[in-house]
C-alpha positions as CSV (number, residue, x, y, z in Angstrom):
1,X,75.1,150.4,76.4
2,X,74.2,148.4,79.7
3,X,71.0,146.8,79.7
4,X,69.3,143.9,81.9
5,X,68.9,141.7,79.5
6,X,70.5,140.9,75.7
7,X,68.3,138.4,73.3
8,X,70.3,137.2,70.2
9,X,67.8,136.5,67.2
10,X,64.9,138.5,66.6
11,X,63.2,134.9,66.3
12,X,59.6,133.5,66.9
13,X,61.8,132.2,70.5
14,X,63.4,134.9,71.0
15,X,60.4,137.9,70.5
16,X,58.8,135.6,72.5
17,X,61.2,135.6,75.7
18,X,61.4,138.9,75.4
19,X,57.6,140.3,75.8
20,X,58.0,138.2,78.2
21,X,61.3,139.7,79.8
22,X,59.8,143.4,79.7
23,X,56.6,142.3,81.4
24,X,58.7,141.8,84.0
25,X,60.0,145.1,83.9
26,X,63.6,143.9,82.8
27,X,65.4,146.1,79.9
28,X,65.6,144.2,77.2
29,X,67.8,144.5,73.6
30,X,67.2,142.2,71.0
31,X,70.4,142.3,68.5
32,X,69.7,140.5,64.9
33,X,72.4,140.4,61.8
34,X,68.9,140.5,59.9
35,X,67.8,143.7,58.2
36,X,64.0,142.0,59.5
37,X,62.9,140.6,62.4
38,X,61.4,137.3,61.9
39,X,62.0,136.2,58.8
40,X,61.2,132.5,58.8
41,X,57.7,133.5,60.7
42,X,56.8,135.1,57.8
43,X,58.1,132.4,55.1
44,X,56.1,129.6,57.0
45,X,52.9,127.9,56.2
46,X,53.3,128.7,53.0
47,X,52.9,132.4,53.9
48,X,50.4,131.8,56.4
49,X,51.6,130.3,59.6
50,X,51.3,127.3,61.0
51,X,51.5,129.1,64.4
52,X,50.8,125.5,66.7
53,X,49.0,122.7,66.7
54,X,46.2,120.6,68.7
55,X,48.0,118.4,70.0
56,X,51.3,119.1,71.6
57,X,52.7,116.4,73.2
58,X,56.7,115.6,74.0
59,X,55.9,112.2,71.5
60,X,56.3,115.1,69.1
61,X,60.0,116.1,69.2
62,X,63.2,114.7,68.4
63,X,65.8,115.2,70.9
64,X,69.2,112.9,72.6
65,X,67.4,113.7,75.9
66,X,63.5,113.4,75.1
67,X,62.3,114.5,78.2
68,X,64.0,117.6,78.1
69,X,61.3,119.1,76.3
70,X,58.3,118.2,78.6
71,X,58.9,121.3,81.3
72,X,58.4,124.1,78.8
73,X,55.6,122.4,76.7
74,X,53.7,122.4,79.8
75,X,54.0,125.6,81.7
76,X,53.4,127.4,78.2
77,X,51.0,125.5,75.8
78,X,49.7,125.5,72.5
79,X,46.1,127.1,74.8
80,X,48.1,129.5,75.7
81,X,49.3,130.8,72.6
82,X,46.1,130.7,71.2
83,X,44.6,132.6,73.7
84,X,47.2,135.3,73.0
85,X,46.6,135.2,69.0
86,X,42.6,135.2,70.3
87,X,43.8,138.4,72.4
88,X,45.0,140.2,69.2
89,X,41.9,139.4,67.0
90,X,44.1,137.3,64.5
91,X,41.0,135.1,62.3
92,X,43.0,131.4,62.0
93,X,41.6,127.9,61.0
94,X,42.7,124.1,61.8
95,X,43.8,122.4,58.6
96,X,44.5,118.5,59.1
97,X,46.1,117.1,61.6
98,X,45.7,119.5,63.9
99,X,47.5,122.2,62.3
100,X,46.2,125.8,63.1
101,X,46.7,128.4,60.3
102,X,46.0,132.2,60.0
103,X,43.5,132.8,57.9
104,X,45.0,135.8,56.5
105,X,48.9,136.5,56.8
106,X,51.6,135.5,58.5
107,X,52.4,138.8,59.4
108,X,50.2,138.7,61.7
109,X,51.7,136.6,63.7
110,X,54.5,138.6,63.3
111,X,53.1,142.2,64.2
112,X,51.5,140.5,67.2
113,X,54.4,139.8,68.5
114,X,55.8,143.3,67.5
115,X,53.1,145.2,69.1
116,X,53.7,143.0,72.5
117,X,57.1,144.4,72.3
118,X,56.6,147.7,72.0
119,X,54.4,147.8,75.0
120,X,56.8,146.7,76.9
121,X,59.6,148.9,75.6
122,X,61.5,145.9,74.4
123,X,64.7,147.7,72.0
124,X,64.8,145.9,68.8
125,X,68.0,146.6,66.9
126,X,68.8,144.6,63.4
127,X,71.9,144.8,61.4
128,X,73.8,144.1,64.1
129,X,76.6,141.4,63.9
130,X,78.2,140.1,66.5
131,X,81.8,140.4,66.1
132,X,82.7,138.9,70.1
133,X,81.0,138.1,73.5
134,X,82.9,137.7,76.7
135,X,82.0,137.2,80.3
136,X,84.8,139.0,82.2
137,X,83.0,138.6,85.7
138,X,79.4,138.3,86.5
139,X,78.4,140.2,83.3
140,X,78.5,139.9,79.5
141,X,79.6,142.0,77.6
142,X,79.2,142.0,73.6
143,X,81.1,143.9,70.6
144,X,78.9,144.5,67.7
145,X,79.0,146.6,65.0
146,X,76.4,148.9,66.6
147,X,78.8,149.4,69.4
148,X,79.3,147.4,72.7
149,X,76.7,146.1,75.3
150,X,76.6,145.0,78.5
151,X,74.0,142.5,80.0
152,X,73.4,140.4,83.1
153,X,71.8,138.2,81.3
154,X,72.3,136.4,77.4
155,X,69.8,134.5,75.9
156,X,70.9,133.0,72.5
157,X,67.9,132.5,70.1
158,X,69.6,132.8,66.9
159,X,67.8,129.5,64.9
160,X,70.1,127.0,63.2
161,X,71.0,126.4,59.9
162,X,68.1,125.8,58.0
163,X,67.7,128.4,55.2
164,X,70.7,130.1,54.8
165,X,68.9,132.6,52.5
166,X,67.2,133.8,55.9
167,X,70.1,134.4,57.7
168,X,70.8,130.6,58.9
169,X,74.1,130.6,60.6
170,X,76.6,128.3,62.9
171,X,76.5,131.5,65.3
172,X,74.3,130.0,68.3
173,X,76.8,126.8,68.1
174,X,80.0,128.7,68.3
175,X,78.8,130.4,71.6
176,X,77.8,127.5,73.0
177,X,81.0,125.3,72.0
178,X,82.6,128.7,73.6
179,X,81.6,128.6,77.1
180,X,81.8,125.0,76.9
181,X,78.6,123.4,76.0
182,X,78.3,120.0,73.8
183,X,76.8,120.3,70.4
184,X,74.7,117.2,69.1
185,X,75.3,116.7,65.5
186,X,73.1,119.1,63.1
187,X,71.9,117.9,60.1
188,X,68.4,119.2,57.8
189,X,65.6,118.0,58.8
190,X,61.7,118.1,57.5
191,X,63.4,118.5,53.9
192,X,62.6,116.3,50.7
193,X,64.9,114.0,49.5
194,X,67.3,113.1,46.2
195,X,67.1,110.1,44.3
196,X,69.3,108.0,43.2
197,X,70.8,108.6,39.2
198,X,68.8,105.9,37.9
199,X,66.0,106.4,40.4
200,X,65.6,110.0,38.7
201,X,65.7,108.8,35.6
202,X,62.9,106.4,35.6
203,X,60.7,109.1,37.7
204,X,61.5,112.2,35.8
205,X,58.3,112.4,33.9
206,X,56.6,112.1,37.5
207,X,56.9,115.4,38.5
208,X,54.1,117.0,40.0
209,X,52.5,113.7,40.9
210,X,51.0,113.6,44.4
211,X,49.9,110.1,46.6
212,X,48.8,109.4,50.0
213,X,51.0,107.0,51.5
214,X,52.6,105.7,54.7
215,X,56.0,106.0,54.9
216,X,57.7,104.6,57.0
217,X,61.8,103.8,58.7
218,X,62.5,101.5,60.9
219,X,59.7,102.1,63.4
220,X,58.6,105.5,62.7
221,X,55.9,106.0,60.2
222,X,53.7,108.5,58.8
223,X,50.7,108.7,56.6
224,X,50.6,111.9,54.2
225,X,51.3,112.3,50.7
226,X,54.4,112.2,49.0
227,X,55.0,114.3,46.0
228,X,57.5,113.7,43.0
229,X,59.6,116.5,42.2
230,X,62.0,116.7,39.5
231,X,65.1,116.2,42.1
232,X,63.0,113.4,44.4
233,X,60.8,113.3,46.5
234,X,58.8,115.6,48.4
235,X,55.8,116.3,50.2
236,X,54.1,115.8,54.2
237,X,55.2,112.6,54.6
238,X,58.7,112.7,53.3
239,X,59.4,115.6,55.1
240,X,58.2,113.7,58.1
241,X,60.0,110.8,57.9
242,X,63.6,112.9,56.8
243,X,63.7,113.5,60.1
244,X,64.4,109.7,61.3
245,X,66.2,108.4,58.2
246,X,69.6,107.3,58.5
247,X,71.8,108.2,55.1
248,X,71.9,104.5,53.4
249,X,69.4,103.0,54.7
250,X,66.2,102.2,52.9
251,X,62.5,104.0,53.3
252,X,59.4,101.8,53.1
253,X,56.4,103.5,51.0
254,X,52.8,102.0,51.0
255,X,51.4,103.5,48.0
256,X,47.8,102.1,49.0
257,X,47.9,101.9,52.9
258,X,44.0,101.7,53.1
259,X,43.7,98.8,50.3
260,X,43.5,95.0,50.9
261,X,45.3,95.1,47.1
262,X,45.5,90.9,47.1
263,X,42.3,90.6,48.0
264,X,41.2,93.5,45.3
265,X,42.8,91.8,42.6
266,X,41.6,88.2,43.4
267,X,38.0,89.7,43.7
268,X,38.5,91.9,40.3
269,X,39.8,88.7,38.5
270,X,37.1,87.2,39.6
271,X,34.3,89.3,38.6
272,X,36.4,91.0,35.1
273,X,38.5,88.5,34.3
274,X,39.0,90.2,30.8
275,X,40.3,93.5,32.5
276,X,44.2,94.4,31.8
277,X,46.0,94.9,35.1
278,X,46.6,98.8,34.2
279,X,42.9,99.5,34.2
280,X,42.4,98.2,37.6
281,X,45.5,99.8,39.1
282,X,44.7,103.0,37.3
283,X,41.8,103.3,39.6
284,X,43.5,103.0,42.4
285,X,47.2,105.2,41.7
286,X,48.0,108.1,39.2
287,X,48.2,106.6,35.7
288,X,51.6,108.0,35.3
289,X,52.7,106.2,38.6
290,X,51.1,102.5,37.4
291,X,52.9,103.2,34.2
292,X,56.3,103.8,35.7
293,X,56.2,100.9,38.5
294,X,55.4,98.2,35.9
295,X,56.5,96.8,32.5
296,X,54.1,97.4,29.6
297,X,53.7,94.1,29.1
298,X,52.4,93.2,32.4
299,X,50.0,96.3,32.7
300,X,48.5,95.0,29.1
301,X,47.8,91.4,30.2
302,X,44.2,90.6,31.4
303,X,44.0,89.7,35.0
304,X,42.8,86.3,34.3
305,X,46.5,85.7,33.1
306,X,48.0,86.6,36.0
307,X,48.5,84.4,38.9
308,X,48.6,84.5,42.4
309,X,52.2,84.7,43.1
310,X,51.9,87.7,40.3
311,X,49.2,89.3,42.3
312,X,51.2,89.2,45.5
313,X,54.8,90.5,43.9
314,X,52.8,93.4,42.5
315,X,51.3,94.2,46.3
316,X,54.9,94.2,47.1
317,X,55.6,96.3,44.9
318,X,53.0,99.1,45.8
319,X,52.6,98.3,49.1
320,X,56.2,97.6,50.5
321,X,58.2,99.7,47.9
322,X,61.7,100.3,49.7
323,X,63.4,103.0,48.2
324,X,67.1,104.5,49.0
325,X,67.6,108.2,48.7
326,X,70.5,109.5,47.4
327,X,70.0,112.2,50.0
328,X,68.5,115.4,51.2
329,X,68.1,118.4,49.7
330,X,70.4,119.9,52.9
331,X,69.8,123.1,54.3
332,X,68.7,125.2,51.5
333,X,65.4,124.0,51.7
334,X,65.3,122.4,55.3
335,X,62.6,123.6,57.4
336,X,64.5,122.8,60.7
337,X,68.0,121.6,62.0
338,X,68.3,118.6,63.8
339,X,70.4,118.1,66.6
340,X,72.0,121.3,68.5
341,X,73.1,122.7,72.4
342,X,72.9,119.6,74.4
343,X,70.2,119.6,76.4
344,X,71.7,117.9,79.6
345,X,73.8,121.3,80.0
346,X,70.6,123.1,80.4
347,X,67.7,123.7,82.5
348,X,64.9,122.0,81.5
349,X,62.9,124.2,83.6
350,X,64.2,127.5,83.0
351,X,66.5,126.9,79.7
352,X,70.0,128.3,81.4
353,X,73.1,127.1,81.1
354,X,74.3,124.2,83.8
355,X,77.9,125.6,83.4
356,X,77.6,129.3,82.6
357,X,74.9,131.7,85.4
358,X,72.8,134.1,83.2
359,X,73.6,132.4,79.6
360,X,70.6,130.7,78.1
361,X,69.4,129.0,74.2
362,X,66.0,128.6,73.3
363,X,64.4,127.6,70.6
364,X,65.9,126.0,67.5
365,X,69.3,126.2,68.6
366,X,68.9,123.4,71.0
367,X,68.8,119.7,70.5
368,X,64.4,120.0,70.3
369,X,63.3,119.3,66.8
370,X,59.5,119.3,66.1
371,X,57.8,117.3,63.7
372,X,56.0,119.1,60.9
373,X,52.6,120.8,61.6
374,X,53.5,123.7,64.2
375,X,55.3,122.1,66.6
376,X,58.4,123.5,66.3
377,X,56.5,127.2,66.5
378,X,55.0,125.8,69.8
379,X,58.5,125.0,70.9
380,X,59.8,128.4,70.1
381,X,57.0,129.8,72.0
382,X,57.3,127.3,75.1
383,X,61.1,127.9,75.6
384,X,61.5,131.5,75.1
385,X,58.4,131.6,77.6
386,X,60.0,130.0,80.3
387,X,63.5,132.0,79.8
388,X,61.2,134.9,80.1
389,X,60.1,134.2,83.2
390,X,63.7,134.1,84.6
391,X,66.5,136.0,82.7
């Protein structure tokens, strides 16, 4: 079959280059080893998709080149998406942070997208594996298990490896290690972490326990809550942060980031001097927390006991914890892969290959890794947009 244009990954990038392909008039295939087309749009948000966010900016994303990103963001914003979600009649909300949900379904997003399709004639076909591609001359041509296709132009938009229950695989990699294209090292990223043995030990009975905190690495930091979970840890800020930890190396967690706590317990010792340590902090932190972070017998002595070189290692302790992870959770339950395609052998502009005419990645597949809150949506939208224009 010989088309104009061949997209790999019925992704949220990769539906999006092509409605943008066939408003061109280009003929466009999209091949997927999936027996669904987008998959992870539907599983995000908690089932309700955290399609973009407010505030987009390139401060955002994680990358070896971090400007790399700044082209596509702006020719195709988180405005324009909306508008296009506002097109279709799709009721959505802003939670915190600037994070914009449907109010209904996922699916939405996801039949949007379809529908845009469709009117442009775009073919969709899934169970399709790839078994080789090969650029003989100035086209490419593909053997699949539906048969063999011939394109001018290949755009690889086939995710990373994030969820392997969702179809996560190497493949986008291999065709860029192929045709000669660096890979940045992949690891997960936006996933919880594992605690050390005894670490899990002493928190095991924590499970469910949610705090806002700051965590922070090195000179990255973010203020969410963390959760306990009966592996580690979990939750916003964790997730966050995964991204910028370095296996080893200790995280920092403020368990009271808007508390003066010296100062609190100077001015509580002061005024209820008969008060026991773990009735104070219990107002403050989850009993179960206080209970875990402190012997018994220093929670049960009255504040008027406790000095001032007390009150400060106990600050320390809540508001400077350092804590090694054993690890991550991996790919099972990442939400993205960091690292990817090198992006100094691509466009910026147009997201095509430096070394190879007419071959092109988008989305997560390249070395552009969003933080958590819609921005990796908004750059699956931004860079298949900007292939569109082009392939």
């Amino acid at each position: 079959m010989e088309t104009d244009v061949i997209i790999i990954g019925a992704s949220a990038a990769g539906l999006m280059c092509a409605i943008e392909a066939g408003k061109r008039g280009r003929r466009v295939i999209v091949l997927d080893h999936a027996n669904k087309p987008g998959k992870k749009i539907l599983m995000s948000g908690g089932g309700r998709c955290n399609f973009t966010n407010y505030q987009i900016s390139a401060d955002n994303f994680l990358s070896h080149n971090p400007h790399f990103c700044k082209s596509a963001l702006s020719r195709y914003t988180q405005w324009d998406f909306i508008a296009l979600v506002d097109r279709h009649h799709i009721p959505w909300h802003e939670k915190a942070h600037g994070q914009l949900f449907c109010d209904h379904s996922a699916r939405d997003i996801l039949n949007m997208l379809l529908e845009e399709c469709r009117q442009y004639q775009v073919d969709i076909q899934l169970n399709c594996t790839i078994e080789r591609v090969e650029k003989p001359d100035a086209r490419f041509e593909l053997t699949t298990s539906r048969g063999g296709f011939q394109a001018d132009s290949l755009v690889i938009a086939s995710g990373g490896l994030s969820i392997p229950k969702m179809c996560a695989s190497p493949f986008g990699y291999r065709i860029a290690q192929q045709f000669g294209h660096p890979i940045q090292p992949t690891r997960a990223a936006l996933v919880p972490f594992t605690l050390q043995p005894q670490d899990k030990a002493r928190f095991a009975d924590l499970t469910g326990v949610s705090v806002d905190s700051r965590v922070s690495f090195h000179n990255t930091a973010f203020r969410e809550n963390i959760l306990f979970t009966h592996r580690g840890l979990s939750g916003p800020a964790i997730l966050q942060i995964s991204s910028y930890w370095q296996a080893g190396e200790p995280i920092t967690i403020n368990l009271l980031p808007d508390q003066d706590l010296l100062t609190c317990l100077a001015e509580q010792q002061r005024q209820h001097p008969q008060s026991k340590l773990k009735t104070v902090l219990g107002q403050l932190l989850p009993k179960r927390l206080v209970a875990v972070l402190f012997e018994p017998a220093l929670l049960d002595s009255p504040l008027q006991h406790l000095s001032r070189h007390q009150f400060q290692e106990i600050s320390e302790q809540l508001q400077h914890w350092q804590l090694i992870p054993a690890g991550t959770e991996g790919y099972r339950t990442a939400e993205v892969t960091l690292g990817g395609v090198d992006c100094d052998a691509l466009s910026s502009r147009t997201m095509e290959s430096r070394h190879v005419p007419g071959l092109y990645f988008i989305g997560e597949v390249v070395d552009v890794t969003g933080w958590l809150g819609g921005y990796n949506f908004q750059w699956a939208w931004s860079s298949g947009w900007v292939a569109g224009q082009v392939v």
